[in-house]
PDB file of N, CA, C and O in Angstrom:
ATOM      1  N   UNK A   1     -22.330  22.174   0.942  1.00  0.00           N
ATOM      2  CA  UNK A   1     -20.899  22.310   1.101  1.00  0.00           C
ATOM      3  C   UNK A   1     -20.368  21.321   2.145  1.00  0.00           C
ATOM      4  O   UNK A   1     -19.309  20.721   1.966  1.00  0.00           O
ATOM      5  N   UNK A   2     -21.255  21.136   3.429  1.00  0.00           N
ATOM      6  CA  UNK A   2     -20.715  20.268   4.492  1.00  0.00           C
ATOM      7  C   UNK A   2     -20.783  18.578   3.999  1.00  0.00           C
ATOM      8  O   UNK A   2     -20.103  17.672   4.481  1.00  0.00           O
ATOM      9  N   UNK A   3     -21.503  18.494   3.227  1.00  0.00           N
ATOM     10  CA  UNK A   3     -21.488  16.919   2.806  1.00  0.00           C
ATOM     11  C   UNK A   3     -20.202  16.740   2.266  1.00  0.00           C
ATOM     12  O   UNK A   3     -19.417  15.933   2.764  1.00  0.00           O
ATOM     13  N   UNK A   4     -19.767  17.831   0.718  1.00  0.00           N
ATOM     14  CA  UNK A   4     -18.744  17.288   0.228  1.00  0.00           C
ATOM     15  C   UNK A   4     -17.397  17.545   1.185  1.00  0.00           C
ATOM     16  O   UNK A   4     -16.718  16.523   1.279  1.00  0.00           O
ATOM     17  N   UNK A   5     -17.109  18.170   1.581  1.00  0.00           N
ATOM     18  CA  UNK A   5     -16.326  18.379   2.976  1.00  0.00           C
ATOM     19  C   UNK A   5     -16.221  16.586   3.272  1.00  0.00           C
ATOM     20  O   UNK A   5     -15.529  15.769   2.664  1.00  0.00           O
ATOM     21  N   UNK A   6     -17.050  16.388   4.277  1.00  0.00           N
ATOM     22  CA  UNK A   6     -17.561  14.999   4.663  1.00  0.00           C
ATOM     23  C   UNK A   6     -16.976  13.601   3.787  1.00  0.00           C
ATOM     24  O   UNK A   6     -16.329  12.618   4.149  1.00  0.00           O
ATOM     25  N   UNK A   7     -17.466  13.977   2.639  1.00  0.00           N
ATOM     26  CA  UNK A   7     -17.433  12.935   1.691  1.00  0.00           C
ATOM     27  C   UNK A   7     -15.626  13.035   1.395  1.00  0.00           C
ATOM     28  O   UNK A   7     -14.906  12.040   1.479  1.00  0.00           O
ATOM     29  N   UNK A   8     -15.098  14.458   1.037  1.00  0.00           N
ATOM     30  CA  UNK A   8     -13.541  13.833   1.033  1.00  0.00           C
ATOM     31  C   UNK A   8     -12.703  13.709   1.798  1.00  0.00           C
ATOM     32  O   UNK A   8     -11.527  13.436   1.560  1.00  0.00           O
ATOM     33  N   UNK A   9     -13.457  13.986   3.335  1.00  0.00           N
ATOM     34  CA  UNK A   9     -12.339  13.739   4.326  1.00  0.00           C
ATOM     35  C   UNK A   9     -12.536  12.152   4.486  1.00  0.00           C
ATOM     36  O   UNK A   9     -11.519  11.630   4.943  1.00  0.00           O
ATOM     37  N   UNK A  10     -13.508  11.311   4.247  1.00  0.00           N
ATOM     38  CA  UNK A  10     -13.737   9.626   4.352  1.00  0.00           C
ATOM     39  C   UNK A  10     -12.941   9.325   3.012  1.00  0.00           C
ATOM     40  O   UNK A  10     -12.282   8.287   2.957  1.00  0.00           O
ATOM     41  N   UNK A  11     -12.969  10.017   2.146  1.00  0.00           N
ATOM     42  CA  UNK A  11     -12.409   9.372   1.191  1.00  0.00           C
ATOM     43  C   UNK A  11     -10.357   9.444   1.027  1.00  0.00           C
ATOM     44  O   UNK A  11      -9.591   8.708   0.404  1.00  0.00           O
ATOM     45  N   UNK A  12     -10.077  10.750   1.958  1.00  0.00           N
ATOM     46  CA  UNK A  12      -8.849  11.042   1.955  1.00  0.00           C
ATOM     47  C   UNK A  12      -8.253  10.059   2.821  1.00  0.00           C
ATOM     48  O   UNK A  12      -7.217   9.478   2.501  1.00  0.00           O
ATOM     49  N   UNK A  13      -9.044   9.780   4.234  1.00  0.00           N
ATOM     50  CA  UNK A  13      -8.460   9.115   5.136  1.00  0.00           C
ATOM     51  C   UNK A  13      -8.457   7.095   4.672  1.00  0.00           C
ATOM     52  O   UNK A  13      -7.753   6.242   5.211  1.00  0.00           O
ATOM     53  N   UNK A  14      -9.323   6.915   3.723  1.00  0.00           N
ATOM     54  CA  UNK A  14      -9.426   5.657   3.432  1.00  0.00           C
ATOM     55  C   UNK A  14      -8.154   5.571   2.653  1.00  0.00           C
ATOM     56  O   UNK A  14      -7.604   4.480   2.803  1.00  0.00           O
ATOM     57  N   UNK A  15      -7.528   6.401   1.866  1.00  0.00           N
ATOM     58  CA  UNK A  15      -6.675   6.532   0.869  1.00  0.00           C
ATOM     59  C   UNK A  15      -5.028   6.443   1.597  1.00  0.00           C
ATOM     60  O   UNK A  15      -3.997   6.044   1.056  1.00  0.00           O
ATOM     61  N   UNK A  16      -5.281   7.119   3.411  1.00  0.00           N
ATOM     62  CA  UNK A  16      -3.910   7.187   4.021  1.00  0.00           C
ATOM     63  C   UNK A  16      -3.714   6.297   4.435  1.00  0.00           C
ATOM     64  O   UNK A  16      -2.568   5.872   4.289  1.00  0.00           O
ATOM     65  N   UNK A  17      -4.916   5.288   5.371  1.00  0.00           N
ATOM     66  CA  UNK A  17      -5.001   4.047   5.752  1.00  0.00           C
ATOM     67  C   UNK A  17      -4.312   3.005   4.774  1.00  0.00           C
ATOM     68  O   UNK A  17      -3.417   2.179   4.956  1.00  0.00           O
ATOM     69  N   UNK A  18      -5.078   3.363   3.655  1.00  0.00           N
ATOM     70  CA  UNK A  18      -4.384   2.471   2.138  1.00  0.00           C
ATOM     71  C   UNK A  18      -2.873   2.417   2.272  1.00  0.00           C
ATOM     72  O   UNK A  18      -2.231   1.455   2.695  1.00  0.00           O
ATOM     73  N   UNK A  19      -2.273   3.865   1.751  1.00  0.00           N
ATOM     74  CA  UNK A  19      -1.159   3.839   2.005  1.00  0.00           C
ATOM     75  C   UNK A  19      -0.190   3.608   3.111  1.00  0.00           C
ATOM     76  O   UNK A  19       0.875   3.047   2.850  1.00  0.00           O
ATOM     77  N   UNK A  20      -0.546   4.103   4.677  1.00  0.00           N
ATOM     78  CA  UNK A  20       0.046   3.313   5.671  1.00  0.00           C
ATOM     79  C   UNK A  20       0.249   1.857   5.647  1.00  0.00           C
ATOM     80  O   UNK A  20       1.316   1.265   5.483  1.00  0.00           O
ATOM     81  N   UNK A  21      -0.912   1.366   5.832  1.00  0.00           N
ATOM     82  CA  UNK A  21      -1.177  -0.204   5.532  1.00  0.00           C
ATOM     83  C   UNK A  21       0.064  -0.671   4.579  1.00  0.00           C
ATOM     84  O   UNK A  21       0.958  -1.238   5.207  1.00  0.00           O
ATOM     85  N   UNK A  22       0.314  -0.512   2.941  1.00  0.00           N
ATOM     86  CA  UNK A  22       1.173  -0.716   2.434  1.00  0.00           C
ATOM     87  C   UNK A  22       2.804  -0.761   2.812  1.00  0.00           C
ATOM     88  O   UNK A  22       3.697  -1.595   2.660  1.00  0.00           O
ATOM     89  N   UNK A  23       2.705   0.719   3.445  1.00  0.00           N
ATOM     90  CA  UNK A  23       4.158   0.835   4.037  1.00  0.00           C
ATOM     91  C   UNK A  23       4.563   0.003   5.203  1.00  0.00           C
ATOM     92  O   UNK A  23       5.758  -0.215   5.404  1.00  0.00           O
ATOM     93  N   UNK A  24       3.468  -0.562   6.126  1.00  0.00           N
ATOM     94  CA  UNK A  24       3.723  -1.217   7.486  1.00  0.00           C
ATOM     95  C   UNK A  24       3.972  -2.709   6.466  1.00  0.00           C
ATOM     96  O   UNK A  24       5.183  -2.923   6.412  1.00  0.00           O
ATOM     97  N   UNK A  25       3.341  -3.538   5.838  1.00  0.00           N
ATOM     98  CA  UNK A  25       3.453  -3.996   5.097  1.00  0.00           C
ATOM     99  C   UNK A  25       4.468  -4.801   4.790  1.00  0.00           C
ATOM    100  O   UNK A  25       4.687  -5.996   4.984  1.00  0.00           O
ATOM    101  N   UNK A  26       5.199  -3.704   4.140  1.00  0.00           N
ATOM    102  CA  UNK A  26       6.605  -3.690   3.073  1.00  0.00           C
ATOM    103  C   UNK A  26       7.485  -4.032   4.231  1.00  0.00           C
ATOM    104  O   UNK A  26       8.270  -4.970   4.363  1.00  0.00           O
ATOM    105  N   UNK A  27       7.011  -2.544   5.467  1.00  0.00           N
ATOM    106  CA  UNK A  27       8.784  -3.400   6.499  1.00  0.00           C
ATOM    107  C   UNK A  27       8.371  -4.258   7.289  1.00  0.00           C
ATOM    108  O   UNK A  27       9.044  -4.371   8.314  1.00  0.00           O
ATOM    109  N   UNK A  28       7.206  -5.130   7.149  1.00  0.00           N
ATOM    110  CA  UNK A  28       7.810  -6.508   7.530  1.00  0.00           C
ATOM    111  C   UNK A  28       7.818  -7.580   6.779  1.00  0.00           C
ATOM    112  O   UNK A  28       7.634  -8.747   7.123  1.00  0.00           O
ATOM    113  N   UNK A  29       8.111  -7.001   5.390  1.00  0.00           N
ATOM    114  CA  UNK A  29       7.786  -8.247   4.460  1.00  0.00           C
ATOM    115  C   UNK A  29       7.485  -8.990   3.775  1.00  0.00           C
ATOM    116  O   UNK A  29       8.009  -9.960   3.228  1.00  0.00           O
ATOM    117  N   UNK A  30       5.912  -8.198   3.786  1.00  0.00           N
ATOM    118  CA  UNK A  30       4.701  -9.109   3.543  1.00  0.00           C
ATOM    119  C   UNK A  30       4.907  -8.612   1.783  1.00  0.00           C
ATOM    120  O   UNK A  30       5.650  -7.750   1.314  1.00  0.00           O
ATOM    121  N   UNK A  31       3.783  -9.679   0.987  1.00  0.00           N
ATOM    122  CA  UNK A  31       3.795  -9.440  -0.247  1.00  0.00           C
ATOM    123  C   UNK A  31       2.501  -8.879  -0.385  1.00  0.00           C
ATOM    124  O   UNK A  31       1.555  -9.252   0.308  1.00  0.00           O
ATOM    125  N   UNK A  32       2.391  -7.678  -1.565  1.00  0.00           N
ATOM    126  CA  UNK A  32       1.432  -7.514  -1.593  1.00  0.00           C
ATOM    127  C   UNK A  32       0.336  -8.292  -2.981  1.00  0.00           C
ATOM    128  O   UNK A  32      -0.834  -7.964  -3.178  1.00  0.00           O
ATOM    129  N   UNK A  33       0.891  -9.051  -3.558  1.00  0.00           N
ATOM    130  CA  UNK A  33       1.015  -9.498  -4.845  1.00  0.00           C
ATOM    131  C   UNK A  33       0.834 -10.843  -4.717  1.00  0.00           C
ATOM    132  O   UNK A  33       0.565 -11.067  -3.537  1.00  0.00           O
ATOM    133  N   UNK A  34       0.856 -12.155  -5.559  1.00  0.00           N
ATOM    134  CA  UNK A  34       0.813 -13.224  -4.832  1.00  0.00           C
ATOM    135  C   UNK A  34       2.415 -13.721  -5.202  1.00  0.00           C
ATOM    136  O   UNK A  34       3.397 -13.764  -4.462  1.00  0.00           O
ATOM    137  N   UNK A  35       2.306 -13.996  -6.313  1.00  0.00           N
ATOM    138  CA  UNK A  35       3.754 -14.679  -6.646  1.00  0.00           C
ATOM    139  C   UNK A  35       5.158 -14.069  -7.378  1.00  0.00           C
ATOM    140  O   UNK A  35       5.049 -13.951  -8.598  1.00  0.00           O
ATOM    141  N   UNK A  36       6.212 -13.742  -6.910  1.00  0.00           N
ATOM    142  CA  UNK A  36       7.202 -12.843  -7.670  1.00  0.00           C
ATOM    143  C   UNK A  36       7.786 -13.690  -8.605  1.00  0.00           C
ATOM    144  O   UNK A  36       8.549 -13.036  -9.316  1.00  0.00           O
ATOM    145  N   UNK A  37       7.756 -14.703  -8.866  1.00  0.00           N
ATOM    146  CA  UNK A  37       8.618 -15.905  -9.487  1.00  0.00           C
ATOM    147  C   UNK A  37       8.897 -14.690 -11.198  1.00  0.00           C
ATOM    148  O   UNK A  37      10.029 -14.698 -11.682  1.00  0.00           O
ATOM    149  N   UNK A  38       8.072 -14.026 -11.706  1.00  0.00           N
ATOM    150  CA  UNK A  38       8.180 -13.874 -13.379  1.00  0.00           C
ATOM    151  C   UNK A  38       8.432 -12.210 -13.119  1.00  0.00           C
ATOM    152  O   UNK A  38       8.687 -11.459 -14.061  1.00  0.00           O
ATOM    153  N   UNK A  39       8.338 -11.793 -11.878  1.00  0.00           N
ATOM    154  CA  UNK A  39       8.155 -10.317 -11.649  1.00  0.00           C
ATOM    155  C   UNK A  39       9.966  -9.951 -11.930  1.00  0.00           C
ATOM    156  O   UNK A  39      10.989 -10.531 -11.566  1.00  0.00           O
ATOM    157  N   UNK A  40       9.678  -8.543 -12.858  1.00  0.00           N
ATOM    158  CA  UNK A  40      10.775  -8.019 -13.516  1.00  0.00           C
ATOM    159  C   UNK A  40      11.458  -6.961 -11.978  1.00  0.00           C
ATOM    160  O   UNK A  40      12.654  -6.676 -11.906  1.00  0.00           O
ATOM    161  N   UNK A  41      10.402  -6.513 -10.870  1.00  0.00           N
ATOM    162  CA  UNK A  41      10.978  -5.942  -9.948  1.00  0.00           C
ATOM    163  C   UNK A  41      11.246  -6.789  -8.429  1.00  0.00           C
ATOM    164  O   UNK A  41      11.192  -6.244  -7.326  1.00  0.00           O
ATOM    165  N   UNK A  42      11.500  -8.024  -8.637  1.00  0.00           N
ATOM    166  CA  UNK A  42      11.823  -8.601  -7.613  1.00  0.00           C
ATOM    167  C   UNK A  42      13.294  -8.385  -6.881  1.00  0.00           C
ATOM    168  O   UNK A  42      13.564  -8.802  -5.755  1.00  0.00           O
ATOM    169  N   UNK A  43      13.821  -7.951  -7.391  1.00  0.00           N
ATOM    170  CA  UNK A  43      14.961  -7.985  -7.096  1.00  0.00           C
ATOM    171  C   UNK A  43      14.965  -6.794  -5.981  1.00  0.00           C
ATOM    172  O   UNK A  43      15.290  -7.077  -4.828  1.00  0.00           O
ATOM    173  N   UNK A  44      14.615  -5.504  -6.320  1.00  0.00           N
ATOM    174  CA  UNK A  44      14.342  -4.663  -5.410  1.00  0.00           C
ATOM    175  C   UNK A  44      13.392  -4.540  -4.678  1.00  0.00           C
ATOM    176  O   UNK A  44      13.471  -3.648  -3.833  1.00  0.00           O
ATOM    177  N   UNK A  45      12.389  -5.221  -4.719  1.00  0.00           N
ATOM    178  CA  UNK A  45      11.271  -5.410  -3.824  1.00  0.00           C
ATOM    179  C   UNK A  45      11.672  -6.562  -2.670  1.00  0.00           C
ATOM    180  O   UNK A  45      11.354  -6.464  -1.484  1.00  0.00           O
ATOM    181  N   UNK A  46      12.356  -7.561  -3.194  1.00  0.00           N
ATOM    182  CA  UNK A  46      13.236  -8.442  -1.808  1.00  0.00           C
ATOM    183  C   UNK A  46      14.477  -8.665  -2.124  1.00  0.00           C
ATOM    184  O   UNK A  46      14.694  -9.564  -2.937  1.00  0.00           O
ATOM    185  N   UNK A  47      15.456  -8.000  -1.634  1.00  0.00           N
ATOM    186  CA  UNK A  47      16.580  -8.425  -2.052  1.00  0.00           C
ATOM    187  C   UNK A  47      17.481  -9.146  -1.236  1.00  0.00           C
ATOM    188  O   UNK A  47      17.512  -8.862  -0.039  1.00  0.00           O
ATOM    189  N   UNK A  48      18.361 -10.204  -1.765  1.00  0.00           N
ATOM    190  CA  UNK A  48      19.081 -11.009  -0.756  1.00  0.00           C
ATOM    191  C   UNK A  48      19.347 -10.598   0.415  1.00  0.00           C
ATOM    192  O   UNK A  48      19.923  -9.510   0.379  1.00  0.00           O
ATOM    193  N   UNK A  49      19.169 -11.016   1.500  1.00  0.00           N
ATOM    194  CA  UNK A  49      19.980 -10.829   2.842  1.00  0.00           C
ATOM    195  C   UNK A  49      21.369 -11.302   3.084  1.00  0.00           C
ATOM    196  O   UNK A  49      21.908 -11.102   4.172  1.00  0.00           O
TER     197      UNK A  49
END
């Protein structure tokens, strides 16, 4: 029982890191993708200043 315990608290916290990471990310900018040039959601992912 204590392993799987173990095993999804490494796997939950790799998953929040994931998602933090993304969100710190986004407000400053960064892309996570390489190029938006053909991307249908660019517009809301950077939008004019």
């Amino acid at each position: 029982m204590w392993p799987t315990i173990i095993v999804a608290s490494v796997i939950g916290a790799l998953l929040v890191a994931i998602v933090v990471n993304q969100i710190v990310n986004k407000k400053k900018g960064k892309r996570c993708c390489g190029s938006c040039t053909g991307c249908a959601m660019r517009d809301s992912c950077h939008p004019d200043k």
